[in-house]
PQR file of N, CA, C, O and H, with PARSE charges and radii, in Angstrom:
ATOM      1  N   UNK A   1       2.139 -58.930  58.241 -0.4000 1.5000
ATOM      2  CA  UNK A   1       1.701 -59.202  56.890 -0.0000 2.0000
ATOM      3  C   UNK A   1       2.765 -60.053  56.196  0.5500 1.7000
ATOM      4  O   UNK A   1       3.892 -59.558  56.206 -0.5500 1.4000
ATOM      5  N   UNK A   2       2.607 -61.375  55.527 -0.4000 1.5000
ATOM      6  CA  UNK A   2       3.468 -62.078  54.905 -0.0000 2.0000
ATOM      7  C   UNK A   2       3.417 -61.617  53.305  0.5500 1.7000
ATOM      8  O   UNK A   2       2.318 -61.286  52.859 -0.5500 1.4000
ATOM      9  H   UNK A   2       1.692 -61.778  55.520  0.4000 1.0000
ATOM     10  N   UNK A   3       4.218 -61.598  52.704 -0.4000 1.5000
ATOM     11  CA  UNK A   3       4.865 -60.832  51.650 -0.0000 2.0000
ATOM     12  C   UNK A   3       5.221 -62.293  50.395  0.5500 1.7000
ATOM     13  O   UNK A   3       5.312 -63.451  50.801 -0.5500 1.4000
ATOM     14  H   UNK A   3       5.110 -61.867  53.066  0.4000 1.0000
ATOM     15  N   UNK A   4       5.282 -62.148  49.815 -0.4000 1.5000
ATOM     16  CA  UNK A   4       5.893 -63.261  48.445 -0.0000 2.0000
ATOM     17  C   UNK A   4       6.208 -62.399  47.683  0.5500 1.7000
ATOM     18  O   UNK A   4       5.608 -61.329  47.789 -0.5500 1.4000
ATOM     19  H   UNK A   4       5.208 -61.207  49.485  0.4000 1.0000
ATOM     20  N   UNK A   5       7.313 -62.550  46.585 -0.4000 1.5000
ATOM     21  CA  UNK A   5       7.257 -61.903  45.067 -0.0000 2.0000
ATOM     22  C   UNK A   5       7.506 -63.236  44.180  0.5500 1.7000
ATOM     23  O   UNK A   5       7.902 -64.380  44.404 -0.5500 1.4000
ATOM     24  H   UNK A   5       7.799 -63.419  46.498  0.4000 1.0000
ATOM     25  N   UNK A   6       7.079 -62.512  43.089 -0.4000 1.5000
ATOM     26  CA  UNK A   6       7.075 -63.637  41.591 -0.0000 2.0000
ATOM     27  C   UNK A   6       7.525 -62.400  40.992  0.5500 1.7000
ATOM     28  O   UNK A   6       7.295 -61.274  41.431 -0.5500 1.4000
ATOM     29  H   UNK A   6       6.757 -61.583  42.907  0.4000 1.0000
ATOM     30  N   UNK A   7       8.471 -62.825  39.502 -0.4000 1.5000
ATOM     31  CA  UNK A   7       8.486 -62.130  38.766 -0.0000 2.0000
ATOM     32  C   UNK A   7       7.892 -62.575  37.356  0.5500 1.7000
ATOM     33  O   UNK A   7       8.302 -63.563  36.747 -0.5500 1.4000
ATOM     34  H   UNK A   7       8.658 -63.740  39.145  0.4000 1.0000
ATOM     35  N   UNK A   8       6.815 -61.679  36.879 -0.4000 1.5000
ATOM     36  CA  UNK A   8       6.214 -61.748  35.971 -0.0000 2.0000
ATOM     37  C   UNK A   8       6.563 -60.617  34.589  0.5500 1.7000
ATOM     38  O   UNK A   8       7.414 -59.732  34.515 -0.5500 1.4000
ATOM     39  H   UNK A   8       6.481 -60.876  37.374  0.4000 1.0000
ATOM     40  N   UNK A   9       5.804 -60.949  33.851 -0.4000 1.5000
ATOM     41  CA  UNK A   9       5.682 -59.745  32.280 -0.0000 2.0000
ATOM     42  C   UNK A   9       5.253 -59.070  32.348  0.5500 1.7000
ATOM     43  O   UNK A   9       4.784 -58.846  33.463 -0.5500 1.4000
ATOM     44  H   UNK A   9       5.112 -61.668  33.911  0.4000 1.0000
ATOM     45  N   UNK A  10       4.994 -58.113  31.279 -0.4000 1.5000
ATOM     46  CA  UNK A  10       3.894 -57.437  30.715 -0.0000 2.0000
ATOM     47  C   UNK A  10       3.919 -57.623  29.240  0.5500 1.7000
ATOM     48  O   UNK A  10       4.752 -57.120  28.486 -0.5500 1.4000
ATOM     49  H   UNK A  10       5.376 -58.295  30.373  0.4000 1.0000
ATOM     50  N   UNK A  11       2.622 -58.631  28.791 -0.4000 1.5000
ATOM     51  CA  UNK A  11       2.247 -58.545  27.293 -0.0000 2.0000
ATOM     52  C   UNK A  11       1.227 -57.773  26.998  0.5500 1.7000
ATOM     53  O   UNK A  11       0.199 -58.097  27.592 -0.5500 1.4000
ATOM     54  H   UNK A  11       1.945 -59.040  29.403  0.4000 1.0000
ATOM     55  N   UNK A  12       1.130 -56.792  26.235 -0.4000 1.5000
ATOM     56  CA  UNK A  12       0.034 -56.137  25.946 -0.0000 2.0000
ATOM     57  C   UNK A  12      -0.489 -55.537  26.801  0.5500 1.7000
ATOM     58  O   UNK A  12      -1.656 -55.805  27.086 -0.5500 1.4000
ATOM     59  H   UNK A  12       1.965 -56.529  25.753  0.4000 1.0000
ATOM     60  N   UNK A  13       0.103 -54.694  27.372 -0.4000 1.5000
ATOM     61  CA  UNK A  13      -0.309 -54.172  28.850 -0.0000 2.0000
ATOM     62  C   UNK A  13      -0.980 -54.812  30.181  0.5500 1.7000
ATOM     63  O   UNK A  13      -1.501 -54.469  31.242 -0.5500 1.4000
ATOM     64  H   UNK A  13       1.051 -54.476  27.141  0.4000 1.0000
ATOM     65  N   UNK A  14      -0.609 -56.028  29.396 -0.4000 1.5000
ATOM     66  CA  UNK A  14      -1.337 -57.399  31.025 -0.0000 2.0000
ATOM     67  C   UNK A  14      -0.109 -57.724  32.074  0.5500 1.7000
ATOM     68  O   UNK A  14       0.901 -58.221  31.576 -0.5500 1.4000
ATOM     69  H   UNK A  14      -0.185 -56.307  28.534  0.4000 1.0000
ATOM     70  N   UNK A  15      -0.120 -57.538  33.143 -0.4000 1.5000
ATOM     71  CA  UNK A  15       0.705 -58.812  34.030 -0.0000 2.0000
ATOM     72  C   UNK A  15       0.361 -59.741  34.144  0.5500 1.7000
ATOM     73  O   UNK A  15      -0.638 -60.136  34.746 -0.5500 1.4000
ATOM     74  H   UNK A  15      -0.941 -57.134  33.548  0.4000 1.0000
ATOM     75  N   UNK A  16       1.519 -60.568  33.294 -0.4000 1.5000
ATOM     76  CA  UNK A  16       1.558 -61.865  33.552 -0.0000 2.0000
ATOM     77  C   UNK A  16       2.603 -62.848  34.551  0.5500 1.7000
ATOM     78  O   UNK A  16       3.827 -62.823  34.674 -0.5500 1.4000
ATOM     79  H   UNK A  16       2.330 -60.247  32.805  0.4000 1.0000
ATOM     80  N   UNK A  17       1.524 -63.733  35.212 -0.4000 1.5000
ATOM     81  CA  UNK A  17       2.338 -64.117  36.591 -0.0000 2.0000
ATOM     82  C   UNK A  17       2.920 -65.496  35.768  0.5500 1.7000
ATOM     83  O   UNK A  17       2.442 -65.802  34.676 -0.5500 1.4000
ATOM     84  H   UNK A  17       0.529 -63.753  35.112  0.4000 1.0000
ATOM     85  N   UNK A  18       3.867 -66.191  36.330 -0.4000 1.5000
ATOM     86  CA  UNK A  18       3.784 -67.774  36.163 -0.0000 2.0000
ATOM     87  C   UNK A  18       2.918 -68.528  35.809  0.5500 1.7000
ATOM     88  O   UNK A  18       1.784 -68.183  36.143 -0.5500 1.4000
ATOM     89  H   UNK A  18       4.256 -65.942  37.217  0.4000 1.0000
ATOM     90  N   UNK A  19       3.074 -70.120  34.837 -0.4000 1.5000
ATOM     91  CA  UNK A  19       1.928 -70.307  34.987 -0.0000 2.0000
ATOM     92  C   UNK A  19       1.224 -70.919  36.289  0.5500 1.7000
ATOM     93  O   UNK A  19       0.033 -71.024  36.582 -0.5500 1.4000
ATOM     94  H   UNK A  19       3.995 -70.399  34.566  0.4000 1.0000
ATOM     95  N   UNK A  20       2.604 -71.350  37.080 -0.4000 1.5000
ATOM     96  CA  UNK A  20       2.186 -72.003  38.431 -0.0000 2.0000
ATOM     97  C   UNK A  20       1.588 -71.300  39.827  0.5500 1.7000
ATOM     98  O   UNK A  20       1.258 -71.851  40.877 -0.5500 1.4000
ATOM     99  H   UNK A  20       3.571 -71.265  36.841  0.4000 1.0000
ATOM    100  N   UNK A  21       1.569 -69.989  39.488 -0.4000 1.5000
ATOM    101  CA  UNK A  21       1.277 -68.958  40.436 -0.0000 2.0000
ATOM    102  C   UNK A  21      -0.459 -68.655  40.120  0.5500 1.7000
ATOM    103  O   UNK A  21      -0.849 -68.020  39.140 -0.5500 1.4000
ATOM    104  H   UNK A  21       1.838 -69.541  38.635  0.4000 1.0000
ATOM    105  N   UNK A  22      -1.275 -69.193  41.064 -0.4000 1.5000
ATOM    106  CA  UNK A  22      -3.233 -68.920  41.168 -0.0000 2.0000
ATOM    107  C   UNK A  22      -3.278 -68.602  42.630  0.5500 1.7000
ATOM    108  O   UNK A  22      -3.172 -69.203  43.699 -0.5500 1.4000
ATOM    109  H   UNK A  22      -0.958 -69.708  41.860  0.4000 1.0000
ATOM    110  N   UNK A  23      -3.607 -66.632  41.922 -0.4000 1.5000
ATOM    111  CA  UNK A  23      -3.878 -66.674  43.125 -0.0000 2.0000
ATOM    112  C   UNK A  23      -5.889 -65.793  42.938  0.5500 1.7000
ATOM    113  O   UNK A  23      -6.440 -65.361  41.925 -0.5500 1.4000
ATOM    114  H   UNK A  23      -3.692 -66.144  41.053  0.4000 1.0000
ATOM    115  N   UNK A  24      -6.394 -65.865  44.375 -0.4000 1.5000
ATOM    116  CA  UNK A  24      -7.737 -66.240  44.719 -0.0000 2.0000
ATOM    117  C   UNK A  24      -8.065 -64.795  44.287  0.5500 1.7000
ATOM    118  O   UNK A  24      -7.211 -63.914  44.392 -0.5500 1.4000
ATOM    119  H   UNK A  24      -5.947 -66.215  45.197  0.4000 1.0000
ATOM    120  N   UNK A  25      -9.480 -64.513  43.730 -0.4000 1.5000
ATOM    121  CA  UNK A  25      -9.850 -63.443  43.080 -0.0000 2.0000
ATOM    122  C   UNK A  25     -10.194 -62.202  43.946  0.5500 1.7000
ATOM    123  O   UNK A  25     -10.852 -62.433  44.961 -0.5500 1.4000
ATOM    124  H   UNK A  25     -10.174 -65.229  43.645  0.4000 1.0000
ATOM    125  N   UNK A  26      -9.789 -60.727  43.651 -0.4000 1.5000
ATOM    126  CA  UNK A  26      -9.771 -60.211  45.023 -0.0000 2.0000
ATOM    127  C   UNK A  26      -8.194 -59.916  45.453  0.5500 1.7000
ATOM    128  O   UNK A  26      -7.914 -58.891  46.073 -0.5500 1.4000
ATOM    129  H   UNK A  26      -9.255 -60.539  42.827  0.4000 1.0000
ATOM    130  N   UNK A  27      -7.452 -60.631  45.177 -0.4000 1.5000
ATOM    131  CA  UNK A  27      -6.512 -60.561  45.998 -0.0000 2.0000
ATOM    132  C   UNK A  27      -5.634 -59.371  45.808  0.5500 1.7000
ATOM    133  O   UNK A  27      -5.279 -59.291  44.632 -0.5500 1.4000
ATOM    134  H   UNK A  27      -7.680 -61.464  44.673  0.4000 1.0000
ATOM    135  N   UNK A  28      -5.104 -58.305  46.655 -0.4000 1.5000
ATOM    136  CA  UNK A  28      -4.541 -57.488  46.317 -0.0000 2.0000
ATOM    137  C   UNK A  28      -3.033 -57.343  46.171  0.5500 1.7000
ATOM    138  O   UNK A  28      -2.513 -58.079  47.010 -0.5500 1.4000
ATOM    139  H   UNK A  28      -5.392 -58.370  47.611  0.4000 1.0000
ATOM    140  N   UNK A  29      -2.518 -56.982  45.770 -0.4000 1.5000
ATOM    141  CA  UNK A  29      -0.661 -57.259  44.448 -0.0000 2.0000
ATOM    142  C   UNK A  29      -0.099 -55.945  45.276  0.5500 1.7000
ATOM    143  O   UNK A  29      -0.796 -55.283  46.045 -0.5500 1.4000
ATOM    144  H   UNK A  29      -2.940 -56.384  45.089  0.4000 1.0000
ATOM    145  N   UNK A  30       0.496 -55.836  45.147 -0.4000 1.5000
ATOM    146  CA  UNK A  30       1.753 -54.509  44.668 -0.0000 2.0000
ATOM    147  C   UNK A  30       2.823 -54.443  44.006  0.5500 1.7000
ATOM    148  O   UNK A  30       3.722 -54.984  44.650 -0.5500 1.4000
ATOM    149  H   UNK A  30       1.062 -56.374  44.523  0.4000 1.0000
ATOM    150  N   UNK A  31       3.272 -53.936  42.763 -0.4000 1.5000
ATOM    151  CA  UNK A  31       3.716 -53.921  41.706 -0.0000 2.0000
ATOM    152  C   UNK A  31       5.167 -53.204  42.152  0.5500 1.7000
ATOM    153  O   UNK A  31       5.077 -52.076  42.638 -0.5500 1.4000
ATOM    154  H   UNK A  31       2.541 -53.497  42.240  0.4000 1.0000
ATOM    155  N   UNK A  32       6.373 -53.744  42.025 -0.4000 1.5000
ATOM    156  CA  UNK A  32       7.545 -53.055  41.972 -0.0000 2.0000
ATOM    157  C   UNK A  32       7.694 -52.974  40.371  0.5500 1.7000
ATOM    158  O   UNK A  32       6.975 -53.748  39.741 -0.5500 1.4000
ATOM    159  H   UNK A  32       6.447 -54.660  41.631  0.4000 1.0000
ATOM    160  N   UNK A  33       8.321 -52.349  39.835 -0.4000 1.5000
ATOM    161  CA  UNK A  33       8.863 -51.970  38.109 -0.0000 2.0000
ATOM    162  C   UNK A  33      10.528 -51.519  38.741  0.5500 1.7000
ATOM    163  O   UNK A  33      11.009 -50.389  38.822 -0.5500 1.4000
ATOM    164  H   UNK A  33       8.905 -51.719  40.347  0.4000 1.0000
ATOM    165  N   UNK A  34      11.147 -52.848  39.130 -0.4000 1.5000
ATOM    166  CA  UNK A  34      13.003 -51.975  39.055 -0.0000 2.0000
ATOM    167  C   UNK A  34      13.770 -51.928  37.541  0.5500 1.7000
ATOM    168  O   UNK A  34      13.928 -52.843  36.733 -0.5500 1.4000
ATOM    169  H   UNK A  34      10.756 -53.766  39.064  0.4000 1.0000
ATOM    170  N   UNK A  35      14.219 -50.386  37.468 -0.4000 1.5000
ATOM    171  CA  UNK A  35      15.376 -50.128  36.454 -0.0000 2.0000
ATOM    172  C   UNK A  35      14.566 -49.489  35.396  0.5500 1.7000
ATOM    173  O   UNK A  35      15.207 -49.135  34.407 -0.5500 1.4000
ATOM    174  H   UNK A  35      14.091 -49.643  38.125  0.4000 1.0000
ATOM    175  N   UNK A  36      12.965 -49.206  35.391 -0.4000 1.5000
ATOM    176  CA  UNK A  36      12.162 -48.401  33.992 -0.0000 2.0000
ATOM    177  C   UNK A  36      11.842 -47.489  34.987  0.5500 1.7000
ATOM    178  O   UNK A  36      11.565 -47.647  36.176 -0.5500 1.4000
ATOM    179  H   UNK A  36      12.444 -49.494  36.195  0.4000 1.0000
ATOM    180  N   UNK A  37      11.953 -46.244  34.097 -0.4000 1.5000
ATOM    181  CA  UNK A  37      10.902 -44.668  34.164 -0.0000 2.0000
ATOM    182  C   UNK A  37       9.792 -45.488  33.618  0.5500 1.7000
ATOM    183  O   UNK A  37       9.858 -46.380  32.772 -0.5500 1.4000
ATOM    184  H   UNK A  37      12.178 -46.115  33.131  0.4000 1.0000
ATOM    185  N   UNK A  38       8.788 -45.040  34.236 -0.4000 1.5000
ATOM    186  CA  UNK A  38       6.977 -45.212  33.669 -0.0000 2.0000
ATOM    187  C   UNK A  38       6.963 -43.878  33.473  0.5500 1.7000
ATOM    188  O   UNK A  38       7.617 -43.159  34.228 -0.5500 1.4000
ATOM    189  H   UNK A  38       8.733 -44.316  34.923  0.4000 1.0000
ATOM    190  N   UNK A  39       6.301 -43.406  32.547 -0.4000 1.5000
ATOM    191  CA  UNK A  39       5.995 -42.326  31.692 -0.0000 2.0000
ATOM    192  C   UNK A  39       4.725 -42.070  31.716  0.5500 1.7000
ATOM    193  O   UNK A  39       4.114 -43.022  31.232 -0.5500 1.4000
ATOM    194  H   UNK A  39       5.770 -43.990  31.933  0.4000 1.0000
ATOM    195  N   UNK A  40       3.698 -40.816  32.217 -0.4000 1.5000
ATOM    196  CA  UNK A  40       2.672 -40.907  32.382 -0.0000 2.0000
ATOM    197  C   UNK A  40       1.719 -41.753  31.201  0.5500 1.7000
ATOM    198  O   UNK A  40       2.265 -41.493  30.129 -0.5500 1.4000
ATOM    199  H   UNK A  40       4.195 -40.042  32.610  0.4000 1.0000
ATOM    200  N   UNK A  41       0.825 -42.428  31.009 -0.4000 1.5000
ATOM    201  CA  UNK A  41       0.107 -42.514  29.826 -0.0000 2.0000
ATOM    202  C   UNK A  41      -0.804 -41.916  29.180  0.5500 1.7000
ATOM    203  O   UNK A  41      -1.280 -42.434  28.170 -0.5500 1.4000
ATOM    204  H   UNK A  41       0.382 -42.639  31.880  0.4000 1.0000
ATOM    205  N   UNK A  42      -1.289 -40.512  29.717 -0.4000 1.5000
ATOM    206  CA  UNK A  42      -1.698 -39.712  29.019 -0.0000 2.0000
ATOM    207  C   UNK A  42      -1.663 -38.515  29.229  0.5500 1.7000
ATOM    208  O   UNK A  42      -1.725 -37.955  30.323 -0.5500 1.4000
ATOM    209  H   UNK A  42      -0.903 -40.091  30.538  0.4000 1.0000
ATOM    210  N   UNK A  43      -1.518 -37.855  27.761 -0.4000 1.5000
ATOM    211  CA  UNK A  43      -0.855 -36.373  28.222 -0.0000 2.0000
ATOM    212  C   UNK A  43      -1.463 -35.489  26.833  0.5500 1.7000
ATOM    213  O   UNK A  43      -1.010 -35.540  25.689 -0.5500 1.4000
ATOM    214  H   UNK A  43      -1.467 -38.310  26.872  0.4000 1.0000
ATOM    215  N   UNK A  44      -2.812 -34.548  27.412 -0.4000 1.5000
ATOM    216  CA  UNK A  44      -3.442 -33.925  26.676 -0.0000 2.0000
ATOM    217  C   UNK A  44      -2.595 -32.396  26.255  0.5500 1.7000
ATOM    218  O   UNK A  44      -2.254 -31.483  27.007 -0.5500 1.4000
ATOM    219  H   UNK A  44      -3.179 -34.507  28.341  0.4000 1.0000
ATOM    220  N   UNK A  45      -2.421 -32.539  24.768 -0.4000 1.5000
ATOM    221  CA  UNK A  45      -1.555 -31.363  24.728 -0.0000 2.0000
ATOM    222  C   UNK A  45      -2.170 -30.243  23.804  0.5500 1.7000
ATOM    223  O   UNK A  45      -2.789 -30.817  22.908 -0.5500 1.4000
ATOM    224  H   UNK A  45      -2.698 -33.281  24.157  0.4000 1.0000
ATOM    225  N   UNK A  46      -2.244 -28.960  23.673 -0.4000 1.5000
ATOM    226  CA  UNK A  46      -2.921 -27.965  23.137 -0.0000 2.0000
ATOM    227  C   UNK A  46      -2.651 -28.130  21.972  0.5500 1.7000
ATOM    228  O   UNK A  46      -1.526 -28.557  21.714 -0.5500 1.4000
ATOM    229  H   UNK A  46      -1.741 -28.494  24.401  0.4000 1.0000
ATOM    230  N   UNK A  47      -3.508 -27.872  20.975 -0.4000 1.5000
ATOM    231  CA  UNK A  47      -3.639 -28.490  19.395 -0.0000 2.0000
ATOM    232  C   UNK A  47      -2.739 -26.627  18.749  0.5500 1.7000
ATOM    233  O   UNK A  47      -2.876 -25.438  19.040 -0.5500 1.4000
ATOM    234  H   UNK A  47      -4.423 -27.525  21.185  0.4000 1.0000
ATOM    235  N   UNK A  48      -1.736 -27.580  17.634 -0.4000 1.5000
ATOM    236  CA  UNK A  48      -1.110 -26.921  17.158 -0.0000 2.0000
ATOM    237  C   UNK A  48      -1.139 -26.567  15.713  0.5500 1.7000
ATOM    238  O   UNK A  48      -1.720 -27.550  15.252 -0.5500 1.4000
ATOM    239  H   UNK A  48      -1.624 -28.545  17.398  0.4000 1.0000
ATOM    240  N   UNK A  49      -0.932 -25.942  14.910 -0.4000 1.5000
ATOM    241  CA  UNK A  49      -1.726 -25.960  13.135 -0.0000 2.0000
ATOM    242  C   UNK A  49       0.154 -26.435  12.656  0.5500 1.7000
ATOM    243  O   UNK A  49       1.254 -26.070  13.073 -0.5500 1.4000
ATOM    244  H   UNK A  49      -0.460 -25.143  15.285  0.4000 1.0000
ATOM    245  N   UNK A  50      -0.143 -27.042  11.992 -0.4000 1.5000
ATOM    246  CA  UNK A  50       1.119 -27.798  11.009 -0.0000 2.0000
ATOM    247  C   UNK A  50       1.477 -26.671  10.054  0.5500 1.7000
ATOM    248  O   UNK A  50       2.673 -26.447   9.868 -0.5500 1.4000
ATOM    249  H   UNK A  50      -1.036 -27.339  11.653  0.4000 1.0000
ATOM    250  N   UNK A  51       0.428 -25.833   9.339 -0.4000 1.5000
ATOM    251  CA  UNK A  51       1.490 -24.644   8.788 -0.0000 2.0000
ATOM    252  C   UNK A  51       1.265 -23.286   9.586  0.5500 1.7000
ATOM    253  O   UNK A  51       0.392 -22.592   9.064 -0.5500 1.4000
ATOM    254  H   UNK A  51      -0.544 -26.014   9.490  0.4000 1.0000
ATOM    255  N   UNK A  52       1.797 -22.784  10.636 -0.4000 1.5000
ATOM    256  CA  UNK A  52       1.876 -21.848  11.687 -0.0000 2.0000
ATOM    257  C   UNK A  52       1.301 -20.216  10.975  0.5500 1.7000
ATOM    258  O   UNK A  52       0.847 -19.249  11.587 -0.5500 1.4000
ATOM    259  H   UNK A  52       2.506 -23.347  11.060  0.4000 1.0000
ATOM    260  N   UNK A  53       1.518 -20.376   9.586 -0.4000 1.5000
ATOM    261  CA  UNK A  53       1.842 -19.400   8.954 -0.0000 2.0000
ATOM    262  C   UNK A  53       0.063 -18.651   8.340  0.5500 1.7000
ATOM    263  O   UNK A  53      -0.213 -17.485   8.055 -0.5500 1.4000
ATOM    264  H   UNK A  53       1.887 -21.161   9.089  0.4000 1.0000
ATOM    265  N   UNK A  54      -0.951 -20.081   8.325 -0.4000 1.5000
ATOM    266  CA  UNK A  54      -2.142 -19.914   8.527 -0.0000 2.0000
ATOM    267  C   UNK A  54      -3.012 -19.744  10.009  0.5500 1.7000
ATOM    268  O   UNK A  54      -4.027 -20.332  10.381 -0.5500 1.4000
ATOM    269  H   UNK A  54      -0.727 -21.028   8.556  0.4000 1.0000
ATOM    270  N   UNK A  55      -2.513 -19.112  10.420 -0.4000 1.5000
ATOM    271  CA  UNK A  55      -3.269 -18.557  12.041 -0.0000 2.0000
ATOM    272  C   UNK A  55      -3.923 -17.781  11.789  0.5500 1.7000
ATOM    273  O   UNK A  55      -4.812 -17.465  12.581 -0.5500 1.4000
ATOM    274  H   UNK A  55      -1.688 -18.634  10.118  0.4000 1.0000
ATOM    275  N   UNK A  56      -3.707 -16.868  10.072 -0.4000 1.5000
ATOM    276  CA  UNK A  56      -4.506 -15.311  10.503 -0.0000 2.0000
ATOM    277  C   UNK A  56      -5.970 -16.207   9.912  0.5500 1.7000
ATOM    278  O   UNK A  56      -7.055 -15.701  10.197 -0.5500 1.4000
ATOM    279  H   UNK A  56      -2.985 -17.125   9.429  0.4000 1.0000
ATOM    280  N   UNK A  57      -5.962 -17.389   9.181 -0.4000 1.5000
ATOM    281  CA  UNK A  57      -6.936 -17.891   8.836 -0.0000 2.0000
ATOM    282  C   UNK A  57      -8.462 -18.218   9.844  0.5500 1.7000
ATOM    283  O   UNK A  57      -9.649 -18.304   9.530 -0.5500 1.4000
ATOM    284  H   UNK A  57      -5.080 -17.800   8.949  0.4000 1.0000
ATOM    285  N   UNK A  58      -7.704 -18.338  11.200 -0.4000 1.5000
ATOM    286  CA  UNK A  58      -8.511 -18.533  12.454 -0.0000 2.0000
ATOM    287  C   UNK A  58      -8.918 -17.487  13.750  0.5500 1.7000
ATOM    288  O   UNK A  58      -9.395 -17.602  14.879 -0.5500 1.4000
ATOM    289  H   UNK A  58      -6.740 -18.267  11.455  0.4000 1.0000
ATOM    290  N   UNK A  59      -8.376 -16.298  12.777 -0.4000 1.5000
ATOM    291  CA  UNK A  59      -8.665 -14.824  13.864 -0.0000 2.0000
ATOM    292  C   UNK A  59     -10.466 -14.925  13.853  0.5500 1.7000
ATOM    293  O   UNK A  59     -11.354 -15.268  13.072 -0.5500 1.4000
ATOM    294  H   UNK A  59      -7.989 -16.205  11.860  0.4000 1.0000
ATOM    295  N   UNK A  60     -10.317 -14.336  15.394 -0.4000 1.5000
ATOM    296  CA  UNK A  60     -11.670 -14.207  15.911 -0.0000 2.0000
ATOM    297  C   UNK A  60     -12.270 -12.973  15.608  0.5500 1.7000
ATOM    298  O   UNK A  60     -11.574 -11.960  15.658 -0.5500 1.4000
ATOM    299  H   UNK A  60      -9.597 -14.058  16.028  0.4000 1.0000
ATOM    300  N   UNK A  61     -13.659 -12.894  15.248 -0.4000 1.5000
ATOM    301  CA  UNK A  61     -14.448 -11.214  14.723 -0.0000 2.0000
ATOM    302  C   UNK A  61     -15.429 -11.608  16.034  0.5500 1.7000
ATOM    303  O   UNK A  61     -16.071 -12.641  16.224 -0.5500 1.4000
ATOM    304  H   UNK A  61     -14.224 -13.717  15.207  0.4000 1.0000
ATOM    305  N   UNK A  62     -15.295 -10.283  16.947 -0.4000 1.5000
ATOM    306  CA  UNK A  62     -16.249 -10.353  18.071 -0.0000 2.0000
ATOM    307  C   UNK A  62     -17.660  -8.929  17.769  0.5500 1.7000
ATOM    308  O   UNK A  62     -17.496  -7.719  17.926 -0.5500 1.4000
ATOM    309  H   UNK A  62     -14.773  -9.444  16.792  0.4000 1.0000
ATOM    310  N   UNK A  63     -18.543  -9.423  17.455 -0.4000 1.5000
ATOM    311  CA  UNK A  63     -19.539  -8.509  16.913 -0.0000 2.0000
ATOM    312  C   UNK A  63     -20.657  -8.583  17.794  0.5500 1.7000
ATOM    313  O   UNK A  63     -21.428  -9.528  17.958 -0.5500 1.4000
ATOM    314  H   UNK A  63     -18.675 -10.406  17.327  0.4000 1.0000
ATOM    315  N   UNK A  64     -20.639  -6.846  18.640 -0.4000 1.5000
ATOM    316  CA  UNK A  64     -21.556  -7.024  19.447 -0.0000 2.0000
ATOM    317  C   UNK A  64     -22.861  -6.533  19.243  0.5500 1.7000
ATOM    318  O   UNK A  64     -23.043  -5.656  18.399 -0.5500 1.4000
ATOM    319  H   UNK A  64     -20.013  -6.078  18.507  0.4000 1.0000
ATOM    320  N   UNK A  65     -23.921  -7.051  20.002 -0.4000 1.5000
ATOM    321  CA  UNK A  65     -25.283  -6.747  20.247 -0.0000 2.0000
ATOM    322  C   UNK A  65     -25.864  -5.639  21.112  0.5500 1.7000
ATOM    323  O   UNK A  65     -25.499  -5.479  22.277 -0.5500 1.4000
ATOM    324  H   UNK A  65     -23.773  -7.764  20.688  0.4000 1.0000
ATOM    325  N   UNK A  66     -26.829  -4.831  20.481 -0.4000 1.5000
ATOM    326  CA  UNK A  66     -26.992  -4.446  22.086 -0.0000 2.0000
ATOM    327  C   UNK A  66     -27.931  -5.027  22.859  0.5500 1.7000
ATOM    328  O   UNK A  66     -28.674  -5.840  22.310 -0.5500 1.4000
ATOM    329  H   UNK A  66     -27.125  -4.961  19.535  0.4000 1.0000
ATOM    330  N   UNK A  67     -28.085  -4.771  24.143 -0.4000 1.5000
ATOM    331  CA  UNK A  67     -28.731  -5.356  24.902 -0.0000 2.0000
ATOM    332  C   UNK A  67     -29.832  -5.914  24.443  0.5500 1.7000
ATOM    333  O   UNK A  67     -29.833  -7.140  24.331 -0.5500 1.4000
ATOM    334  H   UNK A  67     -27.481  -4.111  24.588  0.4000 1.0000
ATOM    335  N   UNK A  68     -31.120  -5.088  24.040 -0.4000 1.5000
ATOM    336  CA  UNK A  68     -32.422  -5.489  23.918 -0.0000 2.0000
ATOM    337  C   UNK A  68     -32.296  -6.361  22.206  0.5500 1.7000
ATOM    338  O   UNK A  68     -33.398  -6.223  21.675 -0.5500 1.4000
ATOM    339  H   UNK A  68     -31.119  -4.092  24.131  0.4000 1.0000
ATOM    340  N   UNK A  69     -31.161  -7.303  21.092 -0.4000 1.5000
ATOM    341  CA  UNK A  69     -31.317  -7.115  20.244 -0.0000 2.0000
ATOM    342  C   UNK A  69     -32.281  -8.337  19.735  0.5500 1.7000
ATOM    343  O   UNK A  69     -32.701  -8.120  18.599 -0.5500 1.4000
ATOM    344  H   UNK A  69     -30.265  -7.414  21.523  0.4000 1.0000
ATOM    345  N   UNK A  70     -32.603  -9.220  20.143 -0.4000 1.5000
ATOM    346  CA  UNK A  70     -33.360  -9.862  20.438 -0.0000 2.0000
ATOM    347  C   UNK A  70     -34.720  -9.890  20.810  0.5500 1.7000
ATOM    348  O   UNK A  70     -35.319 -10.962  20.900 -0.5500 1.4000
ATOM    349  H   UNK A  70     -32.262  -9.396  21.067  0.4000 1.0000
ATOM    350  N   UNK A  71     -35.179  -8.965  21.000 -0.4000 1.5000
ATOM    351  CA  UNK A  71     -36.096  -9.002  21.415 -0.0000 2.0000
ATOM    352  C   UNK A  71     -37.093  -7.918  20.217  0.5500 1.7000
ATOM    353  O   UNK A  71     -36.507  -7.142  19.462 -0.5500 1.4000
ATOM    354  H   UNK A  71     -34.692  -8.094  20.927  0.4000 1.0000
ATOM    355  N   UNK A  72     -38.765  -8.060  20.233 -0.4000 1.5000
ATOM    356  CA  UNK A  72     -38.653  -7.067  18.962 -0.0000 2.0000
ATOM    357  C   UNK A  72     -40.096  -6.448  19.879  0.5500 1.7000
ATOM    358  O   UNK A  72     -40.721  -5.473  19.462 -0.5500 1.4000
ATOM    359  H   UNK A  72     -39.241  -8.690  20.846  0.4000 1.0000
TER
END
């Protein structure tokens, strides 16, 4: 397998190659990044209340049924 590198950017989350570098559509890259941590880009985190002190505001009341209550 013959190998080349270019070193290109990133604007706006694009790689950008040279402008003298076309290459044919399809073609597959492999990306070195030397000397940066990449940091995942997304990271779903459990929702937290800004005044901690209102939690009892969101207590749960579990009120049960009996079986048949539904039905008449």
């Amino acid at each position: 397998m013959k190998v080349t590198t270019f070193e290109a950017t990133v604007e706006n989350g694009i790689i950008k190659l040279p402008e003298h570098v076309q290459l044919p559509e399809k073609t597959r890259v492999y990306v070195v990044i030397p000397g940066v941590d990449v940091q995942p880009a997304y990271y779903a985190r459990s929702p937290r209340l800004v005044h901690p002190e209102q939690a009892a505001d969101f207590v749960k009341e579990v009120i049960e049924e009996h079986k048949n209550a539904g039905l008449r």
